[in-house]
Structure formats: C-alpha cells, structure tokens
Rosetta silent file (secondary structure, phi, psi, omega in degrees, C-alpha in Angstrom):
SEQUENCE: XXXXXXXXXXXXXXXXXXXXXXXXXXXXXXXXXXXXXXXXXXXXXXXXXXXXXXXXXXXXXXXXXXXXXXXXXXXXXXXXXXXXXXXXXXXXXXXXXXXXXXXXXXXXXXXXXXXXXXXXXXXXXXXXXXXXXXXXXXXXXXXXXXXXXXXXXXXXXXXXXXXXXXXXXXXXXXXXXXXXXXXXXXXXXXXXXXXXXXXXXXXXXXXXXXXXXXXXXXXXXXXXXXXXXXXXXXXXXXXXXXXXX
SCORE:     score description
SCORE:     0.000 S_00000001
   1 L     0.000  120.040 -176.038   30.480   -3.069   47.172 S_00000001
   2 L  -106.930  130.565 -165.422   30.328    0.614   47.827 S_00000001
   3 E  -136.858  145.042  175.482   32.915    2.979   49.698 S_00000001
   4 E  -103.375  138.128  175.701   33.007    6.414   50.698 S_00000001
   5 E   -99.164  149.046 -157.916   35.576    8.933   49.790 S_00000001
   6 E  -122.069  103.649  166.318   36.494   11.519   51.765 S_00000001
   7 E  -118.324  138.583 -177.958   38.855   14.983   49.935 S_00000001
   8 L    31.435  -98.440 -168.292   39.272   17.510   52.292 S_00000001
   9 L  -109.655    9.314 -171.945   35.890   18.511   53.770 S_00000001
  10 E  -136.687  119.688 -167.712   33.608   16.700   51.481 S_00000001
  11 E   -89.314  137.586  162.699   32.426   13.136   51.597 S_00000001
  12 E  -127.451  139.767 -172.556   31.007   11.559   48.736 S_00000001
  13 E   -96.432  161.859 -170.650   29.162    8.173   49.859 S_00000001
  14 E    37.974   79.667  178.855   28.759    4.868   47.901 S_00000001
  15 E  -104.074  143.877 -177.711   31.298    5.002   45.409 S_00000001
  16 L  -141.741    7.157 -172.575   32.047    2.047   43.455 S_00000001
  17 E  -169.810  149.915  177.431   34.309    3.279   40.248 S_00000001
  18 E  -131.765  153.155 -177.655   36.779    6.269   40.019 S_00000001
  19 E  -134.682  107.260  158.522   37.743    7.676   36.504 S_00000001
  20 E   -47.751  104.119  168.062   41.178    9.546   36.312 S_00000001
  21 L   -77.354  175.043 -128.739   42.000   12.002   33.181 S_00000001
  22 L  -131.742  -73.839 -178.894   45.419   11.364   32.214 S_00000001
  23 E   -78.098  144.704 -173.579   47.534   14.355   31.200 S_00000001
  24 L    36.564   44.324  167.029   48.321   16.589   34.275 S_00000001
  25 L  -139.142  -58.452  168.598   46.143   14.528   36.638 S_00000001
  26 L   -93.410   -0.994 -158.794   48.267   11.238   36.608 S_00000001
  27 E  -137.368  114.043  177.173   50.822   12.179   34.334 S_00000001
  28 L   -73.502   99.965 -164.736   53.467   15.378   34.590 S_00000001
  29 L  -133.650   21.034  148.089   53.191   15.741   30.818 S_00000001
  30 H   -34.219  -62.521 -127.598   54.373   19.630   30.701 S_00000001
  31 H  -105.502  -66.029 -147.692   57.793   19.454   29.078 S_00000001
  32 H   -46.591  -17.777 -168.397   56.262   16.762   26.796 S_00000001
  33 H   -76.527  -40.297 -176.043   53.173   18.951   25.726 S_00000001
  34 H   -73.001  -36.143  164.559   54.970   21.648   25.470 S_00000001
  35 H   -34.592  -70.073  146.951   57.551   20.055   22.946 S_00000001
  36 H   -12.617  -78.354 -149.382   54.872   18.929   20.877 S_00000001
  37 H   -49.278  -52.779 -168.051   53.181   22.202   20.517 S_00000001
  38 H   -61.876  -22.614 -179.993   56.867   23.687   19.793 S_00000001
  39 H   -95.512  -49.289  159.525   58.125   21.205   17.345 S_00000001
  40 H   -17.445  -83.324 -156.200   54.241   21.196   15.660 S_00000001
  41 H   -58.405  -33.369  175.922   54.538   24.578   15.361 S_00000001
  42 H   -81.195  -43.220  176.978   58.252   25.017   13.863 S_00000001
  43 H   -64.530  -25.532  145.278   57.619   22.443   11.370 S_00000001
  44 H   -40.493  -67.079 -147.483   54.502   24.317   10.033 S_00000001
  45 H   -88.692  -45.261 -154.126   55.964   27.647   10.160 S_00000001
  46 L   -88.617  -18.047  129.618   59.448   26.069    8.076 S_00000001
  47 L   -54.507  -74.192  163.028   56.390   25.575    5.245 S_00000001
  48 L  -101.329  118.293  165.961   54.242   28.441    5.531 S_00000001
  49 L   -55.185  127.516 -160.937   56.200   31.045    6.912 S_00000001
  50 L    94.381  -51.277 -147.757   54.306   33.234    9.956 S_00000001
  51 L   -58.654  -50.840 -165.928   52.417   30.668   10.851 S_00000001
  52 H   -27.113  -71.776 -170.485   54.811   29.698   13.827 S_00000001
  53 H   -45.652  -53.253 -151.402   54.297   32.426   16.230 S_00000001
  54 H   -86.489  -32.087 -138.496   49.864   32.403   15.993 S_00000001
  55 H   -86.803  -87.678 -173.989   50.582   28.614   15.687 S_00000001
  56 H   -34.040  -55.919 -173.765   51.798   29.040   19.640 S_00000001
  57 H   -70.000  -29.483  178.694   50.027   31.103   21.398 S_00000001
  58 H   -44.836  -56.935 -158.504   46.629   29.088   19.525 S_00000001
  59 L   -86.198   19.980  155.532   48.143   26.206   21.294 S_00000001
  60 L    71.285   74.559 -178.214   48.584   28.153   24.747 S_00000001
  61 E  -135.785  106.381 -173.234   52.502   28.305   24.690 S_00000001
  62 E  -126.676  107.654  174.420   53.998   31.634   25.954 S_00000001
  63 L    58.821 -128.658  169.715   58.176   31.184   25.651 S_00000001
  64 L  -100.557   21.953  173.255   58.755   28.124   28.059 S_00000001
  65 E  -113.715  154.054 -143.418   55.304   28.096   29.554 S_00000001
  66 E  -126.961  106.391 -154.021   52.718   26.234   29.269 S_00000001
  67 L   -92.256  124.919  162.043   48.765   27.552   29.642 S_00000001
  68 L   -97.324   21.401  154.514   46.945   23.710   31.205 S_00000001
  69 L  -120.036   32.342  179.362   43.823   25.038   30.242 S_00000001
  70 L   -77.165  172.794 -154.586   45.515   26.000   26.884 S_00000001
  71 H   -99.599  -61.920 -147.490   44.369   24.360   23.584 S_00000001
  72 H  -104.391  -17.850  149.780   47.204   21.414   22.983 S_00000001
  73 H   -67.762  -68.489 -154.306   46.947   20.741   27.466 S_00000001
  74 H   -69.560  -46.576  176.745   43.010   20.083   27.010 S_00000001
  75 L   -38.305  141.161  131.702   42.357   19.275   23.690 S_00000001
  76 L   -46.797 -179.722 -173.798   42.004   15.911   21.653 S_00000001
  77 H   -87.599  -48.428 -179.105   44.476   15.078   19.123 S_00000001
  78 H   -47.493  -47.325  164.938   41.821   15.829   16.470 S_00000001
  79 H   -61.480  -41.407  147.329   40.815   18.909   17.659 S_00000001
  80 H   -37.427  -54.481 -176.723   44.741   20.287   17.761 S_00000001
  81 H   -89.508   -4.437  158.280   44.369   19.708   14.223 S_00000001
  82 H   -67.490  -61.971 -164.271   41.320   21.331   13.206 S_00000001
  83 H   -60.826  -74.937 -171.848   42.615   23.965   15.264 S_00000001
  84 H   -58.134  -12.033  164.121   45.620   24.141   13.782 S_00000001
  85 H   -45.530  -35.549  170.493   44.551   23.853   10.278 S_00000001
  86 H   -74.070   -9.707  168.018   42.713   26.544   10.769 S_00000001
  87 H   -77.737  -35.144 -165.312   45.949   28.606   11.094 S_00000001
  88 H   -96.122  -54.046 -150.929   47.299   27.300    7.509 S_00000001
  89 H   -44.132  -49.946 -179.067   43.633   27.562    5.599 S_00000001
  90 H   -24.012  -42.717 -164.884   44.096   31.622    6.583 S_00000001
  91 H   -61.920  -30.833  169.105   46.926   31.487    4.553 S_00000001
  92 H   125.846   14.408 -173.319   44.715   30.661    1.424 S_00000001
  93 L   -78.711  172.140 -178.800   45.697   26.806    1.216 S_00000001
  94 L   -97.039 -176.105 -163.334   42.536   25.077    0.801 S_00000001
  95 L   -89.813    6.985  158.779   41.046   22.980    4.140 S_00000001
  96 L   -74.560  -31.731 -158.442   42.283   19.337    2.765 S_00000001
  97 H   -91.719   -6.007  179.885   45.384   20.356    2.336 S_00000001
  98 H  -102.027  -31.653  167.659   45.942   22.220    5.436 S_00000001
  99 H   -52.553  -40.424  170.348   44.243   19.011    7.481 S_00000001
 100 H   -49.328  -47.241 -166.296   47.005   17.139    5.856 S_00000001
 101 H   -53.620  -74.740  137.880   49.663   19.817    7.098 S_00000001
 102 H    28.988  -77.603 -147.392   48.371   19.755   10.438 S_00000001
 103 H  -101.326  -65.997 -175.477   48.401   15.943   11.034 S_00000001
 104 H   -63.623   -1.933 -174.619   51.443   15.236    9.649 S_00000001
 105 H   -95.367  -40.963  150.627   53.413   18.023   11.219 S_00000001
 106 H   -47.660  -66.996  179.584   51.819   16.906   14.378 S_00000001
 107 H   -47.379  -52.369 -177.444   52.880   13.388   13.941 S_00000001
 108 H   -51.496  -51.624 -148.925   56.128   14.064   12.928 S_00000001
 109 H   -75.147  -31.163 -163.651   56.720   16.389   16.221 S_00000001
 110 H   -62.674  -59.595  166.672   55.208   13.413   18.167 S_00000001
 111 H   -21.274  -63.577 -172.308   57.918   10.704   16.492 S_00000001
 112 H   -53.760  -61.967 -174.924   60.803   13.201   17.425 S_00000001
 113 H   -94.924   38.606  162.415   59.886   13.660   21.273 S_00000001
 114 L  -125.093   48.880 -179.370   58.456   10.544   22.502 S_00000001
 115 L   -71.926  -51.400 -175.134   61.466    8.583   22.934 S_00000001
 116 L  -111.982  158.430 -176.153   60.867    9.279   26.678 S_00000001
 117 L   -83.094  147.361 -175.340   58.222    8.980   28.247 S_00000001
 118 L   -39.478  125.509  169.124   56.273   11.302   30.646 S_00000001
 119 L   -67.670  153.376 -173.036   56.253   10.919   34.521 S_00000001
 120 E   -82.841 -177.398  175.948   53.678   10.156   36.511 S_00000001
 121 L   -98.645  129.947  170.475   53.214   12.941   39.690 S_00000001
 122 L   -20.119  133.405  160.448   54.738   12.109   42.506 S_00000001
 123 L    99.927  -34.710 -171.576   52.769    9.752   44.716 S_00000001
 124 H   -26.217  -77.480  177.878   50.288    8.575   41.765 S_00000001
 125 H   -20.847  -66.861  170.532   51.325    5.049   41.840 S_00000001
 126 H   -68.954  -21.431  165.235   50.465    4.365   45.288 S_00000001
 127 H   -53.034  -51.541 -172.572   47.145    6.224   45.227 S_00000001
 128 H   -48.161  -65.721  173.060   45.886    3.821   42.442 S_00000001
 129 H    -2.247  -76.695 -165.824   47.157    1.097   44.576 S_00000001
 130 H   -71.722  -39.338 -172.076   45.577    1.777   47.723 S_00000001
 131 H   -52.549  -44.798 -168.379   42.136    2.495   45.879 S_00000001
 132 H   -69.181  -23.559  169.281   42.125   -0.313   44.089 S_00000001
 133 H   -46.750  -40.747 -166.085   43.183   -2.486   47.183 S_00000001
 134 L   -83.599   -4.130  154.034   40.117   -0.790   49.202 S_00000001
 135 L   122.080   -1.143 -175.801   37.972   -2.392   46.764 S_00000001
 136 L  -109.163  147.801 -146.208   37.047    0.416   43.818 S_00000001
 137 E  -100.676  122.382 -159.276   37.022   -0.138   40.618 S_00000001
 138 E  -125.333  136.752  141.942   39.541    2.644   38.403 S_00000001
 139 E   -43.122  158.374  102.578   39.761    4.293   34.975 S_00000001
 140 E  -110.158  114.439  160.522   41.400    6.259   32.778 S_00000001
 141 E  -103.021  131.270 -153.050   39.677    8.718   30.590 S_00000001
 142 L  -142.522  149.723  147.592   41.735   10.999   28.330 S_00000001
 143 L   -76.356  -31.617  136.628   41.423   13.667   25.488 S_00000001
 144 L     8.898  108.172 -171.591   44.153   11.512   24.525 S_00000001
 145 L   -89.565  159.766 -178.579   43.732    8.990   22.034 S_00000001
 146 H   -30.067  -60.050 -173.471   43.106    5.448   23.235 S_00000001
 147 H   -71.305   27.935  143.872   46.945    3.883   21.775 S_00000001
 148 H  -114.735  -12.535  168.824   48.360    6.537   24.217 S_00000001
 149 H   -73.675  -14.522 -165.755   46.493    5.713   26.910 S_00000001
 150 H   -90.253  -24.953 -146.970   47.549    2.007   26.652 S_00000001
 151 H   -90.485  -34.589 -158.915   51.028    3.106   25.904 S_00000001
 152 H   -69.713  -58.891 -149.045   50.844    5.556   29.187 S_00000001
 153 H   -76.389  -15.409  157.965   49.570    2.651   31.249 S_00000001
 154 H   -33.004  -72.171 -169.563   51.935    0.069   29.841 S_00000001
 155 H   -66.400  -23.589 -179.615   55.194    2.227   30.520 S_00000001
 156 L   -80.931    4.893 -163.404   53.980    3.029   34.244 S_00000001
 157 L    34.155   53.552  165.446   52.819   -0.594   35.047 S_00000001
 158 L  -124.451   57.150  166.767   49.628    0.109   36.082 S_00000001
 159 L   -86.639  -54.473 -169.276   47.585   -2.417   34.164 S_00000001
 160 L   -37.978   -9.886 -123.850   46.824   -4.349   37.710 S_00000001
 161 L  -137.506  -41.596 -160.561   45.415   -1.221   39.021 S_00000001
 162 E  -100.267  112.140 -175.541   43.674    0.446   36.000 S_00000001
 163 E   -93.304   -2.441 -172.468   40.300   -1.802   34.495 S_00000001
 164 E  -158.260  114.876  167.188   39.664    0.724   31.860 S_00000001
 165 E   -97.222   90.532 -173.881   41.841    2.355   29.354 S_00000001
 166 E  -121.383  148.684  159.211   39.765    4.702   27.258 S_00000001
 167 L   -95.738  177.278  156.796   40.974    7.747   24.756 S_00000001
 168 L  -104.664  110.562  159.880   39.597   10.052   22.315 S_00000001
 169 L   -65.354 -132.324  144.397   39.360    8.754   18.888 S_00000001
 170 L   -75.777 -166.648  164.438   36.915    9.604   16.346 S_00000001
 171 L    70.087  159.624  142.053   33.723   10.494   17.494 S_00000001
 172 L    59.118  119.529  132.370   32.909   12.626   20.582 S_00000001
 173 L  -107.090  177.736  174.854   35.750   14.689   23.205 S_00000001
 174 L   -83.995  155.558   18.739   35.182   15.858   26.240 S_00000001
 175 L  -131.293   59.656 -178.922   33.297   17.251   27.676 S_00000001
 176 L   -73.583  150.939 -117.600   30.280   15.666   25.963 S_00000001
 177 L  -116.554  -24.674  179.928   28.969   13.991   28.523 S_00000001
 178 H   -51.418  -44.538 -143.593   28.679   10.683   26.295 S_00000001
 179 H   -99.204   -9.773  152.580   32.003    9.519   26.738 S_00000001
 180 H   -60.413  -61.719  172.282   31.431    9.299   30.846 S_00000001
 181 H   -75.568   14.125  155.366   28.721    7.059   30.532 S_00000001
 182 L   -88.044   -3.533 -136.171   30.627    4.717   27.949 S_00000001
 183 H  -139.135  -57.234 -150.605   33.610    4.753   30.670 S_00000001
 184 H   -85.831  -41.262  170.746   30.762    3.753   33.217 S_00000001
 185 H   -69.870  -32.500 -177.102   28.735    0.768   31.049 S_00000001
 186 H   -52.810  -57.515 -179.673   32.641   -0.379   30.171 S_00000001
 187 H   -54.362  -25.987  176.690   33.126   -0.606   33.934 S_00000001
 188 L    68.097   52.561 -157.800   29.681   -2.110   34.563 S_00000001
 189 L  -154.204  148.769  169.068   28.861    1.226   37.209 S_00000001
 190 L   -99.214  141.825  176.625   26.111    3.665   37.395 S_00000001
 191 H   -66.229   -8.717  174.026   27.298    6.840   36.688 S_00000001
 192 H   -62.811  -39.367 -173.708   25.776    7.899   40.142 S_00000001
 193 H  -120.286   79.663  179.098   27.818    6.059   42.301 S_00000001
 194 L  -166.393  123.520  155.497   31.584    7.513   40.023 S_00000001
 195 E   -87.869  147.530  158.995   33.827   10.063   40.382 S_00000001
 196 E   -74.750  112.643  157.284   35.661   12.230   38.425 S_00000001
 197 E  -146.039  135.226 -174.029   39.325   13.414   38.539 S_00000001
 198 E  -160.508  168.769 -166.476   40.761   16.210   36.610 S_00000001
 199 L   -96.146  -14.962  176.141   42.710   18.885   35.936 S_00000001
 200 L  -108.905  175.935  175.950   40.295   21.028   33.658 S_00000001
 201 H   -55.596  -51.502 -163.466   37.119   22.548   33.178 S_00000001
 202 H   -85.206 -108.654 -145.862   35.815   19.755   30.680 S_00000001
 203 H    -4.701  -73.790 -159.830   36.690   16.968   33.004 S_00000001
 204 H   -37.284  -53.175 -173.013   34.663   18.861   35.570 S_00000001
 205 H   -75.388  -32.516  161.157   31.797   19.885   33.147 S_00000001
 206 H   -52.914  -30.523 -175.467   31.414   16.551   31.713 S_00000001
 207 H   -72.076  -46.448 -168.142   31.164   14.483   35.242 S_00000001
 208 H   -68.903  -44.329  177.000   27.838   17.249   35.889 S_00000001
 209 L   -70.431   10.033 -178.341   26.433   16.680   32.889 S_00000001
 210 L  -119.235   -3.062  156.907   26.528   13.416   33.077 S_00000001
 211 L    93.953   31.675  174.826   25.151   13.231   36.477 S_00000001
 212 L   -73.654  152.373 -177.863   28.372   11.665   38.487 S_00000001
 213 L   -68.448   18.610  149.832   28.295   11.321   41.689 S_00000001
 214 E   164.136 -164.211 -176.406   31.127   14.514   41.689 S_00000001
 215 E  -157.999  154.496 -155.243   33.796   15.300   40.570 S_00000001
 216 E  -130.745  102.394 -179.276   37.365   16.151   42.095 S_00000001
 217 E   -70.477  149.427  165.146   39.352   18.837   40.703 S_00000001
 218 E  -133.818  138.088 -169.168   43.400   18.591   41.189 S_00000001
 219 L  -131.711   83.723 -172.211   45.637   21.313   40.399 S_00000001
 220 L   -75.949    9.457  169.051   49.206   20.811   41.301 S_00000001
 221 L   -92.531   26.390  169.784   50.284   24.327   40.250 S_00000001
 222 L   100.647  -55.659 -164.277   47.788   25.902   42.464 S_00000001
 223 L   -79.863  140.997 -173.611   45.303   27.290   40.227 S_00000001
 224 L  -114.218   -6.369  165.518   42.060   26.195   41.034 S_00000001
 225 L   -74.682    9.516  166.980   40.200   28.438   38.100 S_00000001
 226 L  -101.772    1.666  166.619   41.047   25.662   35.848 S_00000001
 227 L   -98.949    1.231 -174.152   38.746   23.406   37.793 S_00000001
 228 L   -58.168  140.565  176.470   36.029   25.528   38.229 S_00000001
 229 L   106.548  -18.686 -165.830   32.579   23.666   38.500 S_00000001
 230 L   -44.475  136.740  127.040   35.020   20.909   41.033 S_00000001
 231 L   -23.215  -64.184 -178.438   33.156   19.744   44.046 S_00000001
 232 E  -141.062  141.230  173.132   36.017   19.812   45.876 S_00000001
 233 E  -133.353  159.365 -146.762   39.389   20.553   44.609 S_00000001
 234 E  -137.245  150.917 -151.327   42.543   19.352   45.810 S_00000001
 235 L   -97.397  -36.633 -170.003   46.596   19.633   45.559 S_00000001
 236 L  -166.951  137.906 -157.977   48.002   15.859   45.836 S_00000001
 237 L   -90.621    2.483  163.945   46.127   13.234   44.757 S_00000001
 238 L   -87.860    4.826  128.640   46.645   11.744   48.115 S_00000001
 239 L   -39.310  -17.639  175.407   43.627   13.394   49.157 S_00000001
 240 L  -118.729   97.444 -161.795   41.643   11.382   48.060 S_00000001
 241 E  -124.415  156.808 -166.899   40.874    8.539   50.602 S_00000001
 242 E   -72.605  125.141 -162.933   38.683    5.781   51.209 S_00000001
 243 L  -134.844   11.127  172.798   37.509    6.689   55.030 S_00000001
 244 L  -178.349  146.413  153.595   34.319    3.556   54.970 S_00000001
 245 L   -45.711    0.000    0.000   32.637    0.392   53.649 S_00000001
C-alpha cells in the first residue's frame, strides 16, 4: 500500500515508509545538548586545564547558543569522542588515554543531566499518529545511539506509532548511506518508495546517496542552510501530509 505525500509544493508519490532523525527533528533537544557539551567540557578542562574553552567551540557552543549543524547537534556519540580526544592528545597525553578521558567525561556529563528528559516539538505526536493511521510505515534513525533511541521513544509513548528504533553504535554514522538501507530492509521497504526527515546536511546527504525517494528538510529556527541538498524544506512537521492512496 502506497501513499503520496504532499510538503508545500512538492509531491512525492508512492510512499510506503517514512524515517525521522531524532534530535531537533522530533525532539527539542537544545538545552539538553547544550548541557552535555558544557558539563563534557568543564569536566575535561577541571583535568587538563585550557582544554575547556577549544573543548566548546569544537563542539559548536558559543555562550548559551547552540550551532545545530555544530559537532555535539550532528554527531554520533563516538565521533564526539574522537573529536574530543583529539583536544586532550594536543596536550601530549597519549590517544588511549585521552579516548578514556573523553568517554568518561562524556558519560559522566550525560548521568548528571538526563534526569529529564527532552521534549518532543510541538505537534510531533500527532503527526506520527496521523501518518501512521493513513497507512505508512515510520522510523527513527539517529546519530544517537540505539539505547537512546529506545529510551526517547519509551518516555514519549510512541512505540504504537514508531516500527523501527535504530541508533548509531559501532560501525558506520551518517551520512554513509549504509545505515538508510539497513533502516529500509528492517522495515521490509525499498529505499525508493522512503523518505527522509531531518534537520541536517547528513540526513539530507545520506537519503541521496542512498537513492530515497527524497528527502524533507525541517528547520524550526528558520535556517534552511542546514538542510541544504532538502527536496523540499519545511517549518512544522505538520507539513507533511498524506493528500492520496
């Protein structure tokens, strides 16, 4: 069963699966991201001294703002810590011991802020709804890893809604191209008749290289250069509606 979706001026026909990214596409995850990076980064810096400051801006933090094409918005969790590791090895530690630093300074910051959890964006909830009522089959794919995606869809009660909960582990992030079509054989979908929606670049670049049938950027703060490559990109995720069998 195939349906066409319609955002703004552009239809895409015979759709049968939709795949969501996770932070700032279903999930207002600013303050928490930002928290992170800032609690990361002070517990690092309260070891090796300096670090703090280079520590921030790597992870696209300016004061109380937050870059979402930034390194600790986009990223996997493995890849924050490579990256940041790469902050302590300067220092002259050697590269085990600053992957250790890294990960556990990251963990710790996670422990501290995730008593609560992150909101969804206004409106979310009922989008999922109504797709899945109209008959399409829905995702989540995250830079995330996988026990936060279950944790995400857990606290929002959207297991009825959502058939596939996938992360970033080992192996792979986006936006290798790989980890669409595992999201599409999980679903038991050609990647041809699946969409994309996301808030970044990688989303974007990953749905073309992987041949979906598009891909739908959404950017509720406006900027649409963090979507670049989008088909169509869009504002409120209630744009995006089912308009035919």
């Amino acid at each position: 069963m195939t349906k066409t979706i319609k955002c703004r001026n552009i239809t895409f026909p015979d759709i049968q699966a939709i795949l969501f990214d996770k932070n700032g596409t279903l999930e207002d995850s600013e303050v928490y991201l930002r928290s992170l990076g800032q609690k990361a980064a002070r517990l690092i810096d309260a070891q090796i001294p300096g670090t703090g400051e280079p520590l921030l801006m790597a992870f696209g933090i300016n004061g109380n703002t937050l870059d979402p094409a930034g390194l600790i918005s986009v990223a996997s969790r493995r890849e924050t810590e490579v990256a940041a590791a790469a902050y302590i090895a300067e220092t002259g530690r050697g590269w085990f011991e600053s992957l250790k630093i890294a990960s556990q300074a990251l963990d710790e910051a996670e422990k501290y802020i995730n008593q609560t959890p992150s909101p969804l964006f206004v409106g979310s909830l009922e989008v999922l709804k109504s797709l899945w009522e109209g008959g399409l089959k829905l995702g989540i794919l995250s830079a995330a890893t996988t026990q936060e995606v279950h944790e995400f869809v857990a606290n929002h009660q959207l297991s009825d809604y959502i058939q596939l909960q996938m992360g970033v582990d080992e192996g792979p992030s986006k936006p290798d191209p790989i980890l669409f079509l595992q999201a599409c054989s999980a679903l038991g979908v050609e990647p041809g008749a699946t969409l994309m929606v996301g808030d970044s670049v990688g989303d974007m670049q990953m749905a073309r290289d992987a041949k979906a049938a598009g891909s739908i950027g959404i950017t509720w703060i406006g900027k649409s250069d963090h979507v670049r490559g989008a088909d169509v990109v869009i504002n409120q995720l209630d744009e995006i509606q089912i308009v035919a069998a």
